[in-house]
C-alpha positions as CSV (number, residue, x, y, z in Angstrom):
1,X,-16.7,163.0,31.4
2,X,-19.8,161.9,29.7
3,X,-18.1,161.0,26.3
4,X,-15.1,159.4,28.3
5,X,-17.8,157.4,30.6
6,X,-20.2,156.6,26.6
7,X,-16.3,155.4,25.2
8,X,-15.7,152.6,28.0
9,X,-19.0,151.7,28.1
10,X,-18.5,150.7,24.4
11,X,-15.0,149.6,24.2
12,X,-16.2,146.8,27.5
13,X,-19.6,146.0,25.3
14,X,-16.8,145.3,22.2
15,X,-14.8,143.0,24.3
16,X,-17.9,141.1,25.8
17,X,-19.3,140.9,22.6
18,X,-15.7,139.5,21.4
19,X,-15.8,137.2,24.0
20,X,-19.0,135.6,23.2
21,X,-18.2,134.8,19.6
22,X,-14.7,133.4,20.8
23,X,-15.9,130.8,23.1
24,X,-19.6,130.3,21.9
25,X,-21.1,130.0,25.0
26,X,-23.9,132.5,26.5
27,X,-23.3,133.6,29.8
28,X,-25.0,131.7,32.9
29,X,-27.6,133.5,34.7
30,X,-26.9,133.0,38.5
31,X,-30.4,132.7,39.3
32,X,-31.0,130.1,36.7
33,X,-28.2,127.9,38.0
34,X,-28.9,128.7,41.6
35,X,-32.2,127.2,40.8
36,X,-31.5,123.8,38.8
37,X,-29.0,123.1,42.0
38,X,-31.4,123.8,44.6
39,X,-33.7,121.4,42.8
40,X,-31.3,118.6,42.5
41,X,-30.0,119.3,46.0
42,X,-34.4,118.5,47.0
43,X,-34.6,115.8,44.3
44,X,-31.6,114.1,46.2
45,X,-32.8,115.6,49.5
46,X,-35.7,113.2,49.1
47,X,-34.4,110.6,48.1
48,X,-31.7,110.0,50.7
49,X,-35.0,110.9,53.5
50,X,-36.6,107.9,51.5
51,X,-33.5,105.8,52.3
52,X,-33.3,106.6,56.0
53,X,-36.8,105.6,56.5
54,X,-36.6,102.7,54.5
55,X,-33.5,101.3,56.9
56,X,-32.4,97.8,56.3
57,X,-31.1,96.7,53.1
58,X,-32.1,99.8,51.2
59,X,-30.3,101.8,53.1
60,X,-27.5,99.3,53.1
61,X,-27.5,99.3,49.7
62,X,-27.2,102.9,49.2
63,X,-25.0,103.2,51.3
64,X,-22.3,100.9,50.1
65,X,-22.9,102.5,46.7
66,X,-21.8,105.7,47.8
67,X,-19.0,103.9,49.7
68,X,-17.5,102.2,46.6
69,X,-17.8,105.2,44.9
70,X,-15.9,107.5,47.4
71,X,-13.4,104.8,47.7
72,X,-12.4,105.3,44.0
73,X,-12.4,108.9,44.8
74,X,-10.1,108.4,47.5
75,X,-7.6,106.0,45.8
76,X,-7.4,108.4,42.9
77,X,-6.7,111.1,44.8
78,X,-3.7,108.8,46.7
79,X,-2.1,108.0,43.4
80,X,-2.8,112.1,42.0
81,X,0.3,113.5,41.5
82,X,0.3,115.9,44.5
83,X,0.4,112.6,47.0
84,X,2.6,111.2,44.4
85,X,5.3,113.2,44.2
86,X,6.1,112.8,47.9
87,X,5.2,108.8,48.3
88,X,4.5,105.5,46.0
89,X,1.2,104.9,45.9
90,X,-0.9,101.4,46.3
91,X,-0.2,99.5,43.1
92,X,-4.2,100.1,40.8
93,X,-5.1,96.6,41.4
94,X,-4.8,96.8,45.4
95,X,-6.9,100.5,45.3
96,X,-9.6,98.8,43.3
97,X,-9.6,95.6,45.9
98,X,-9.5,98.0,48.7
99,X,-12.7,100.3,47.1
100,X,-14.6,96.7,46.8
101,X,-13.4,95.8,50.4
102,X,-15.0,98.8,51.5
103,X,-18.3,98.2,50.0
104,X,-18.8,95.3,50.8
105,X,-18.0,96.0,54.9
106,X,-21.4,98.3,55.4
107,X,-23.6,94.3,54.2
108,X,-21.7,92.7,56.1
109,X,-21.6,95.3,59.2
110,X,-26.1,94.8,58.7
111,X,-25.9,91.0,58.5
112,X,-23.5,90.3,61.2
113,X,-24.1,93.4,63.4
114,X,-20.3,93.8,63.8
115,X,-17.1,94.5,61.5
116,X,-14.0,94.3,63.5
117,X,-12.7,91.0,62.8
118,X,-13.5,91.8,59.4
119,X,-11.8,94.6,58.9
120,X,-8.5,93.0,60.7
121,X,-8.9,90.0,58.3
122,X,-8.9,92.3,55.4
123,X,-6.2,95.1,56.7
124,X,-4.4,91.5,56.7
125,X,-5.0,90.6,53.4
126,X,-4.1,94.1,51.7
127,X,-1.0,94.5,53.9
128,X,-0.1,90.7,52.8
129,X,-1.2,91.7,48.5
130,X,1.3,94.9,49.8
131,X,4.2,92.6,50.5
132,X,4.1,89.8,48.1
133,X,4.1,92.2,45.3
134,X,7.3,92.8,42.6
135,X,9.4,95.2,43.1
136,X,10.2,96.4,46.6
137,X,7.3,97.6,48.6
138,X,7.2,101.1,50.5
139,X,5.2,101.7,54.1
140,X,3.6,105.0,52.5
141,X,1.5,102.5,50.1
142,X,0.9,100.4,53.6
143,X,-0.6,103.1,55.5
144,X,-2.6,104.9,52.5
145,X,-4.3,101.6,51.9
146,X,-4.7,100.8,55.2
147,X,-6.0,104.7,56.2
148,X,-8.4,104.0,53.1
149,X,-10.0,100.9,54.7
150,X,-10.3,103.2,58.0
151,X,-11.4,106.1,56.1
152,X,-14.1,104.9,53.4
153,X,-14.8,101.6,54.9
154,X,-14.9,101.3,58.4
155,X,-16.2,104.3,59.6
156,X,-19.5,104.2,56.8
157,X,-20.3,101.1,58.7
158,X,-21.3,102.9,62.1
159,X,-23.9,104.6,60.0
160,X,-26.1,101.0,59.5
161,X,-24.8,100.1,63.2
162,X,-26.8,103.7,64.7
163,X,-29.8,103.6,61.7
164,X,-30.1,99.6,61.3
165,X,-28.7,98.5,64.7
166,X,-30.3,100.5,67.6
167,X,-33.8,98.8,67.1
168,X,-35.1,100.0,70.9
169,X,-38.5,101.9,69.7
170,X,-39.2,105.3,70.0
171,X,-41.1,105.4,72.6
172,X,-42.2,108.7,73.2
173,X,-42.1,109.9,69.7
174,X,-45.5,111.1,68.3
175,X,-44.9,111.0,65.2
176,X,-44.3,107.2,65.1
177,X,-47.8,107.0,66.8
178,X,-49.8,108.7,63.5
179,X,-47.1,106.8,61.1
180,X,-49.3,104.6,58.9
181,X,-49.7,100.9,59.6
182,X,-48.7,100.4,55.6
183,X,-45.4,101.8,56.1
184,X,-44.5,100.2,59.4
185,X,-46.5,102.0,61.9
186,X,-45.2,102.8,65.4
187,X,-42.6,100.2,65.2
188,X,-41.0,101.8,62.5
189,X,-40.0,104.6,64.8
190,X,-36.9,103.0,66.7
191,X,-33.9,104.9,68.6
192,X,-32.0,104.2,65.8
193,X,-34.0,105.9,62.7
194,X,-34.4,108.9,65.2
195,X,-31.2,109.4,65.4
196,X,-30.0,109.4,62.4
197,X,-32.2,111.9,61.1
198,X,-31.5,113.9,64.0
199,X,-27.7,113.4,63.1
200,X,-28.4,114.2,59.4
201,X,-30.5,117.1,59.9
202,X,-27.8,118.7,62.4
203,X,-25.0,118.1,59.7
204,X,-27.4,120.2,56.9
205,X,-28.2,122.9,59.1
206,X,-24.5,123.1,60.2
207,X,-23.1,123.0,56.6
208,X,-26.1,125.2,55.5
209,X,-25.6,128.3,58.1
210,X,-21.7,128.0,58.4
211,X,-22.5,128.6,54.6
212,X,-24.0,131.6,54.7
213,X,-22.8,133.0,58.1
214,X,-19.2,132.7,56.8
215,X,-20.3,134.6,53.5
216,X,-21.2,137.4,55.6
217,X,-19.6,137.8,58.3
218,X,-16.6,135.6,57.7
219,X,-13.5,137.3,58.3
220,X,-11.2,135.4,60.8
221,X,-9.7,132.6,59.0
222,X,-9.8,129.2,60.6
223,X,-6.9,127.3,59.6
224,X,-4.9,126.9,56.7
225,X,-6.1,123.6,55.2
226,X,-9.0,124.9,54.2
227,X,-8.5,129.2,53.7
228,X,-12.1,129.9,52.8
229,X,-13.4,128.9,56.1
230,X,-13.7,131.2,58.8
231,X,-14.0,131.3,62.7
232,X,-17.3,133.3,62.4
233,X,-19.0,130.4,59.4
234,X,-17.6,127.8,62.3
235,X,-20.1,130.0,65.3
236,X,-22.7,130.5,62.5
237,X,-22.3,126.5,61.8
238,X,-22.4,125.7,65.4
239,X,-25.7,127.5,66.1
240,X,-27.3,126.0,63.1
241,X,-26.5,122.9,64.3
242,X,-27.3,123.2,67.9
243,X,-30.8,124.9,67.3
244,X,-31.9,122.2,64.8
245,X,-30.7,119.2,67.6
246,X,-33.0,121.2,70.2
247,X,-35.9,121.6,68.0
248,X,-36.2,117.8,66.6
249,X,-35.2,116.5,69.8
250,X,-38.9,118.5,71.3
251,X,-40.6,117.1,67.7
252,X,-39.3,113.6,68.2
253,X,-39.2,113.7,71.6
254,X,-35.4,112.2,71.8
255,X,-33.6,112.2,73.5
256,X,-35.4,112.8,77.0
257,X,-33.2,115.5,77.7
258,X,-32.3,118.7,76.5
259,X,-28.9,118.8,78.1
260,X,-28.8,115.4,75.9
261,X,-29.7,116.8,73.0
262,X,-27.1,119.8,73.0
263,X,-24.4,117.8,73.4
264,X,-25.8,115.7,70.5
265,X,-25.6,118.7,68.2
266,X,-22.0,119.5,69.6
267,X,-21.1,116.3,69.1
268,X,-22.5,116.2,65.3
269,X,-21.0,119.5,64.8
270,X,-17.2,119.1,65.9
271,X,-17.9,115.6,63.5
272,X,-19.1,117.3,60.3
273,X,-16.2,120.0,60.8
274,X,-13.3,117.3,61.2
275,X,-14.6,115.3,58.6
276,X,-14.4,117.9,56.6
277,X,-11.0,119.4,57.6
278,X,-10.0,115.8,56.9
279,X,-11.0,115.8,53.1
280,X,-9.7,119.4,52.6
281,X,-6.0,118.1,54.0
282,X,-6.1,115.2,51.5
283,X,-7.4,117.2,48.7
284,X,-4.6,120.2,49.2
285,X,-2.0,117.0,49.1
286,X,-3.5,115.7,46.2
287,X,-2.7,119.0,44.5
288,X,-6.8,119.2,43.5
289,X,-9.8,121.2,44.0
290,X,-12.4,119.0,43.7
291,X,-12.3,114.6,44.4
292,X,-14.8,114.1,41.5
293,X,-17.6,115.0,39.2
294,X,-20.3,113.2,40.2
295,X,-23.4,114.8,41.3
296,X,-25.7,116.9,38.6
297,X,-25.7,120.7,40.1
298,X,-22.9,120.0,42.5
299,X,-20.0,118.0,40.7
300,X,-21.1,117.1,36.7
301,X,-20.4,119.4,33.8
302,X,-22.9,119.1,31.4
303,X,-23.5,119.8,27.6
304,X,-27.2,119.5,27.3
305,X,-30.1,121.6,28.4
306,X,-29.3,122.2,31.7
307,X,-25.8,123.6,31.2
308,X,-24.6,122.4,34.7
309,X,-20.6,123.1,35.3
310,X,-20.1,123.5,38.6
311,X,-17.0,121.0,41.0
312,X,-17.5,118.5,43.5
313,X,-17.8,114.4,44.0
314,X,-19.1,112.0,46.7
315,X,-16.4,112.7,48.8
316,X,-16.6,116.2,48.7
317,X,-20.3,115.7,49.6
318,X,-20.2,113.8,52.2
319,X,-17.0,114.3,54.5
320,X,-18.9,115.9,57.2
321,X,-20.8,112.3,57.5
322,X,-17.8,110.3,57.6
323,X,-16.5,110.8,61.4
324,X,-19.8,111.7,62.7
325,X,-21.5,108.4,62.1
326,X,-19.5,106.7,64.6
327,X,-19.7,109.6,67.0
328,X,-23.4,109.6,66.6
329,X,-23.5,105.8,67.4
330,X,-21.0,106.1,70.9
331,X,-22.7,109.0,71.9
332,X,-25.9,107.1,71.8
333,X,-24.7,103.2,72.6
334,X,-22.7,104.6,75.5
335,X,-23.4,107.7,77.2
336,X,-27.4,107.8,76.6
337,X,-29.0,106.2,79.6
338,X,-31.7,103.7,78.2
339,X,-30.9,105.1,74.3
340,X,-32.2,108.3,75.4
341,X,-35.6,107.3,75.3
């Protein structure tokens, strides 16, 4: 047994070896790579808490970056050959007027403080480009452009309408009272800022623990759009997200209510998982794993010093945002009594 068990060991040593001169490449130490993404996933962490508490154009800005870039994500995955094969897509030149129609909607959405009769005035104007076009035009290249708008335009723009338009101050928050007067002081604390780091934190924390429950104790599958997820990640998620909503809500002290702030979390929760559901439905369409290659340690292969190759775009980032934005800024407008405060 001893010389059988010294044999394999050497004939799998011969074929690694083998393997390693064929493809030139040394093999990736997990912990390394685990480590380089955590660190971009902080780096970017920061940068996006930055953004928040910035608020106005900044955050406008940013955020209609990431809109034009999912756009182009989304139209590319609309004309992929998956979608294709079953539909005509939008001619190129009415997906690239679309992605620029959607970035511009979250500026205007901050300068006017509203976007429905813009959006009707440019679902007009694509659905018009639609039908004067050569050739005959098809409804499925009317309703992926205007689903598009919807999708990567309109519902971004509830995220400056909750973060830039619910200006009611914090009242109670404590943290706004020991803010420095350089960087805004008390007033910089409104409903709105609250809120939407509330929102975001929820959406990590359910991501983070559906994650890592699923992992290990996943074994019910969910649905078939997306096999890898599972109905215990979904409970894992859902406690996550609940117990983060609870525990900012005491630190910020917002909303008032506990009762409030659970069905806050719920609410962020059921968001982030249709959002989600959402992208995995186009993306299995589509015919694709992945809607880009954008983000270092979550989306970019590279050939430099890091050796980063790993899958993943904006939109693949940040579907559990899309939905909950607007559901966020109901929730609050509309059911909160006084904004929660």
């Amino acid at each position: 047994m001893t010389s059988l068990d010294e044999m394999l060991e050497e004939i799998n040593e011969g074929y690694n070896f083998l393997m390693k001169e064929d493809s030139g490449v040394e093999p990736k130490p997990k912990a390394s790579q685990l480590k380089k993404r955590v660190v971009f996933g902080l780096g970017i962490g920061l940068c996006a808490g930055g953004v928040v508490l910035a608020g106005g154009w900044l955050f406008t800005v940013a955020l209609a970056s990431a809109v034009f870039v999912g756009a182009r994500e989304y139209f590319e995955l609309v004309r992929s050959r998956g979608i294709a094969a079953g539909m005509t897509p939008p001619p190129r030149f009415v997906s690239r007027v679309c992605s620029v129609i959607c970035t511009i909607m979250p500026v205007i959405t901050l300068y006017l403080g509203h976007i429905d009769v813009s959006v009707t005035s440019a679902a007009f104007v694509v659905a018009m480009a639609l039908l004067m076009q050569r050739g005959n035009p098809r409804f499925a290249q009317l309703s992926s452009a205007m689903f598009g708008l919807f999708y990567c335009g309109y519902l971004p723009c509830f995220w400056v309408k909750l973060r830039c338009g619910l200006a009611a101050p914090a009242l109670n928050t404590r943290v706004g009272a020991a803010w420095p007067v350089l960087l805004g002081g008390q007033a910089q604390w409104t409903v709105g800022l609250v809120a939407t780091l509330i929102s975001i934190s929820s959406i990590i924390a359910a991501d983070t623990y559906a994650f890592v429950g699923g992992k290990a104790f996943g074994r019910t599958p969910l649905t078939d759009i997306s096999p890898k997820k599972t109905w215990e990640g979904a409970l894992a998620g859902l406690g996550g997200c609940l117990a983060t909503s609870v525990v900012l809500s005491k630190i910020f002290c917002w909303p008032a209510s506990v009762l409030s702030a659970i069905a806050f979390g719920f609410l962020n929760f059921f968001g982030s998982l249709f959002g989600d559901l959402i992208e995995s439905m186009i993306k299995r369409d589509a015919g694709v794993k992945d809607s880009g290659s954008l983000i270092p340690g979550h989306g970019i292969t590279f050939t430099n010093s890091w050796n980063l190759s790993l899958e993943g775009g904006i939109l693949d980032r940040v579907d559990s945002y899309i939905f909950t934005g607007a559901l966020a800024y109901s929730f609050v407008k509309t059911l909160l009594p006084l904004y929660g405060v």
